[in-house]
C-alpha positions in Angstrom: 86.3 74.9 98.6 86.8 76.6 95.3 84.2 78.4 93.8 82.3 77.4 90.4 84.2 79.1 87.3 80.4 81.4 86.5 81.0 82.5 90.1 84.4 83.3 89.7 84.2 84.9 86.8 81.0 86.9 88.1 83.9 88.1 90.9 86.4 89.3 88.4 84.2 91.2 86.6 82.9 93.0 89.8 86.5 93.7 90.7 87.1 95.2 87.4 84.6 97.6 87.8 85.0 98.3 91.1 88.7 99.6 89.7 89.1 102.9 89.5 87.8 105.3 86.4 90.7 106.8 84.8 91.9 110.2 85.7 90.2 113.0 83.4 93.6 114.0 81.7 94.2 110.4 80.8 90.6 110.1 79.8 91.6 112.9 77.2 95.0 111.6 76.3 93.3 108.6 74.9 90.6 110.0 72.8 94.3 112.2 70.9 96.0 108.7 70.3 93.7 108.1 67.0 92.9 111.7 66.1 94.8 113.6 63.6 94.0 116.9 64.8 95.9 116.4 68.1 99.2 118.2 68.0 102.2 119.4 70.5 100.5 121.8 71.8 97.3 120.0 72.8 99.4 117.3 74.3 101.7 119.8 76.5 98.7 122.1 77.5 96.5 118.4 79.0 99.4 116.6 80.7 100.6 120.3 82.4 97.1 119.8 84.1 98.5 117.2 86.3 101.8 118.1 88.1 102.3 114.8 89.1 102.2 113.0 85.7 104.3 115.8 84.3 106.8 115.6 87.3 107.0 111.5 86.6 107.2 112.3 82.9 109.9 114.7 83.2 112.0 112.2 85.4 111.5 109.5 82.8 112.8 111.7 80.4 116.1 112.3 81.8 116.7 109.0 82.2 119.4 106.9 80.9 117.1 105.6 79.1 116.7 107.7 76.4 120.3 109.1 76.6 119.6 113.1 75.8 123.1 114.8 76.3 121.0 118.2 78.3 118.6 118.3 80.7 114.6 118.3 79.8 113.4 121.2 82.3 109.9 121.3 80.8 107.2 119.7 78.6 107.9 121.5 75.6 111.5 120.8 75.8 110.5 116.9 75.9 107.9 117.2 73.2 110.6 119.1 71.2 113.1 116.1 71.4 110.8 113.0 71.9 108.0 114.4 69.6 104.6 114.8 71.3 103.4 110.9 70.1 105.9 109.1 72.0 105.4 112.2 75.1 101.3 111.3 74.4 101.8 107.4 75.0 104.4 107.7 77.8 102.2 109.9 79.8 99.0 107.2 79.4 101.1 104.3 80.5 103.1 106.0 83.6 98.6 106.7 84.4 98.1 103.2 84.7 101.4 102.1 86.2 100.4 104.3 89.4 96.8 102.7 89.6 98.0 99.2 90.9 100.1 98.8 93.8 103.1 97.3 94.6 101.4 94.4 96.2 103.4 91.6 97.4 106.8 89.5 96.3 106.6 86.2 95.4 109.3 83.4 94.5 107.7 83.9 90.9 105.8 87.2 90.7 105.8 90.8 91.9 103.9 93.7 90.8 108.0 95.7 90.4 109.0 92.8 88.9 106.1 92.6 86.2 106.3 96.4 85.3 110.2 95.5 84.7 109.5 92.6 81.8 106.5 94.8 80.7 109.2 97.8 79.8 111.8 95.1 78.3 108.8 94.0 75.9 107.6 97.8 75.1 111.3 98.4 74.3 111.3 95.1 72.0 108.7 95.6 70.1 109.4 99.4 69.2 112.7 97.9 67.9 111.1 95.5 66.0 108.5 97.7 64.4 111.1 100.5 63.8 113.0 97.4 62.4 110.0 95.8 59.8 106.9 97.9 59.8 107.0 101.1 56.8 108.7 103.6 58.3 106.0 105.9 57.4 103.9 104.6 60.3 103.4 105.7 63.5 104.4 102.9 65.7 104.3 105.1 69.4 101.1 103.1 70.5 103.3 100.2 70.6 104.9 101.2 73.5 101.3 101.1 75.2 100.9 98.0 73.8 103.6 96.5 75.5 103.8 97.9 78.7 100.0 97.5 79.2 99.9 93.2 78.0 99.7 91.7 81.0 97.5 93.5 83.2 95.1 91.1 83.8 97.6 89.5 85.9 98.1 92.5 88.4 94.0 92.0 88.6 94.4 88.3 89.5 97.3 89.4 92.0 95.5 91.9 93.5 92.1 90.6 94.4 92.2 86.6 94.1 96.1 86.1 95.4 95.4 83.0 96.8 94.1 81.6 93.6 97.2 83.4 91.6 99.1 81.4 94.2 98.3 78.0 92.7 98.0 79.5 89.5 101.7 80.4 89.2 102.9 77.0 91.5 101.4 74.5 88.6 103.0 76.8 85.8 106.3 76.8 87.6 106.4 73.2 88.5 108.2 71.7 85.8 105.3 70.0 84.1 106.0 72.6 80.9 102.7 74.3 80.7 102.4 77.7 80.2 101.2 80.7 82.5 98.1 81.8 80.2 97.2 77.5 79.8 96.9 77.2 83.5 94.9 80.5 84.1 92.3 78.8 81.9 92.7 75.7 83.5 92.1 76.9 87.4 90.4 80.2 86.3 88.3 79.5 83.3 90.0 82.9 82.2 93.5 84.2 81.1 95.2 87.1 81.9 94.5 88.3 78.3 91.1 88.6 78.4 91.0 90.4 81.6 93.5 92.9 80.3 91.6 93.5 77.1 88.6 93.6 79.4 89.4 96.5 81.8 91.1 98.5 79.0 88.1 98.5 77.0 86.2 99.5 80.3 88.8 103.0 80.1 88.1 102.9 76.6 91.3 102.5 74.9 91.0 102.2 71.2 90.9 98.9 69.6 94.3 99.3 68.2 95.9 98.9 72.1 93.3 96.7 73.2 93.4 93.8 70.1 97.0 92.6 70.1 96.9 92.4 74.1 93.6 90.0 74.2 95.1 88.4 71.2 99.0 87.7 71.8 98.2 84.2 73.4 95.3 83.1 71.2 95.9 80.2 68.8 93.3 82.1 66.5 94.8 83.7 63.7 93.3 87.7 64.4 92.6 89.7 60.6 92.5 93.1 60.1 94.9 96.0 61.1 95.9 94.7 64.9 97.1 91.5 62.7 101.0 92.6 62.8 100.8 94.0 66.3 99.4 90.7 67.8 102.5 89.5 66.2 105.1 91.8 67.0 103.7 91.6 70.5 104.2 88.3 71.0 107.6 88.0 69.7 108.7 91.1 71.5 106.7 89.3 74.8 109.2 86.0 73.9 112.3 88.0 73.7 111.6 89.7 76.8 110.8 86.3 78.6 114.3 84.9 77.0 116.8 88.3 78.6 115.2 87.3 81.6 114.5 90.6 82.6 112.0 90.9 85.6 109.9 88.3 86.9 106.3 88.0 85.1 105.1 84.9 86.3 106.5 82.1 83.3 108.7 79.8 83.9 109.9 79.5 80.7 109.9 81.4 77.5 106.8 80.8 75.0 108.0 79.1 72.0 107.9 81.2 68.5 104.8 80.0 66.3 105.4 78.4 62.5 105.4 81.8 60.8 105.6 84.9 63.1 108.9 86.2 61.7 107.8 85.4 58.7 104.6 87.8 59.0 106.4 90.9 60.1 109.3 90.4 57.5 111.4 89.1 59.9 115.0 86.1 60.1 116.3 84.8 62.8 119.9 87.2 62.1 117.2 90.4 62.3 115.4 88.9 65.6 119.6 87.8 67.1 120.4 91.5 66.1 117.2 93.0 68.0 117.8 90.7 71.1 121.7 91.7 71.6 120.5 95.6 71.1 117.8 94.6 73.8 120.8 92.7 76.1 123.0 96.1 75.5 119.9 98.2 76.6 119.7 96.2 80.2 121.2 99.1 82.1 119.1 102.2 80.5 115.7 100.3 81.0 116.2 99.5 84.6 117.1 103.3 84.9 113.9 103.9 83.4 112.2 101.7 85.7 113.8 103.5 88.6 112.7 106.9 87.2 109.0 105.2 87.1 109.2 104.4 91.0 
C-alpha cells in the first residue's frame, strides 16, 4: 500500500538530512563563489587541502575536454589556463558528484547515465551564455548550475527506488507526459524541488539554487536568476534532444512561447549551439571518464 503524500514527503525530507554535510573545503569553496575578495591564490591554497579533489581536478583538466596542447602538472598551472572561477566551480561539482553512488541501471535511468546528460547541459548552457549574456559577466556558476539540475532525482533513486520505478514506467509509456508531471503526480513532489531543497541545506547561494527549483515551473521567476532559469532550461532541452545519457525523459521538453526570445536568442543561434554541442560528443564523454 502506498503511503499518504504528507508521509512521503515527511520521508524525503528525513532522507535529505540524513545526507551527508559537505566536506569542509567545499563548505569554503562556496562561501568564494559570490565574494569578490576570493582570488587564485585562495582558491589553489583550499582545494590543495584535499588530495583527492585536486587529484580528480587535475585529471579533468587534461582531458580532451578542454583540449590544452601540455600537460597541467599542478593547481596553479590549471588556474593559470582555466582561470581560478571555472577551477573554483569545477572543484564544487566533482564534490557532489562523489557523494551519490553509482546505484543501479535501469532501462531508463542510471546514476552514470544522469551525470552524462547533466555534463551535456553544463556544456550547453556555458555556450549559450558565452553566446547571449554581456560578455562582461561571469557566467562560471553556470556550469554548477547545470551539472547540479537534477539532483533530486539521484535522491528519489537512491532511497525510494521502487517508487522511482513507477515514476519513470508512466513517463516512458507513451502517454506523453513529462518526467517532472509524473513526480507530482505519484510523489506530490518533483525532482526540482528536492534539488533546490538539499542544495540550500549545503547552502549554495541563491544564484545556483533559483534556476534549478525553477527550470520546470510554469511560473514566470523575476529578479537576477530570471535568465538562468532560462538558459537552463533550453540548455536542459538541447541536452535531452543529442540524446546524450539517459536522465529519465522519454522525450525532449518542448521550448516555451518566448525563451529564445528572453536570452536574445533565433532558432539559426540555438541550430548553431546544438551542432557545436553534437561536435563536442567525444570531449565530454572524455570528461566524464576523467570524472569516474
Amino acid at each position: 500500500m502506498r503511503m499518504e503524500k504528507r508521509e512521503l514527503h515527511q520521508k524525503i525530507y528525513a532522507k535529505i538530512e540524513e545526507l551527508p554535510t559537505l566536506p569542509v573545503v567545499l563548505i569554503k569553496l562556496l562561501s568564494l563563489i559570490d565574494d569578490p575578495r576570493s582570488n587564485a591564490t585562495s582558491v589553489t591554497e583550499l582545494i590543495s587541502r584535499d588530495p583527492s579533489l585536486t587529484a580528480k581536478l587535475l585529471k579533468v583538466a587534461n582531458s580532451a575536454y578542454y583540449g590544452f596542447p601540455t600537460k597541467i602538472s599542478d593547481l596553479k598551472h590549471a588556474v593559470a589556463l582555466m582561470g581560478f572561477n571555472m577551477v573554483k566551480s569545477l572543484a564544487v561539482s566533482i564534490g557532489i558528484i562523489k557523494i551519490f553512488p553509482r546505484g543501479k541501471q535501469s532501462e531508463y535511468f542510471s546514476a552514470p547515465g544522469l551525470w552524462l546528460h547533466s555534463l551535456l547541459v553544463a556544456t550547453a548552457i556555458q555556450e549559450l551564455g558565452r553566446c547571449f549574456c554581456p560578455r562582461d559577466e561571469d557566467l562560471n556558476h553556470l556550469f554548477v548550475v547545470g551539472l547540479l539540475h537534477d539532483l533530486g532525482k539521484l535522491v528519489f533513486d537512491q532511497f525510494f527506488p521502487e517508487l522511482f520505478t513507477e515514476v519513470l514506467e508512466k513517463a516512458n509509456a507513451g502517454e506523453h507526459i513529462k518526467l517532472h508531471q509524473v513526480e507530482r503526480e505519484i510523489i506530490g513532489i518533483d525532482h526540482c524541488e528536492i534539488s533546490a531543497m538539499l542544495l540550500t541545506r549545503w547552502k549554495f547561494p541563491p544564484k545556483i539554487v533559483q534556476p534549478i527549483a525553477w527550470h520546470h515551473r510554469q511560473e514566470v521567476l523575476t529578479g537576477d536568476s530570471q535568465k538562468d532559469t532560462v538558459l537552463l532550461r533550453i540548455a536542459n532541452i538541447v541536452a535531452q534532444e543529442l540524446g546524450l545519457g539517459k536522465d529519465g525523459n522519454a522525450m525532449a521538453n518542448p521550448l516555451r512561447p518566448g525563451d529564445l526570445e528572453n536570452i536574445g536568442a533565433g532558432e539559426e543561434g540555438l541550430l548553431a549551439i546544438k551542432t557545436s554541442l553534437q561536435e563536442k560528443q567525444g570531449e565530454i564523454e572524455s570528461f566524464f571518464a576523467a570524472l569516474g
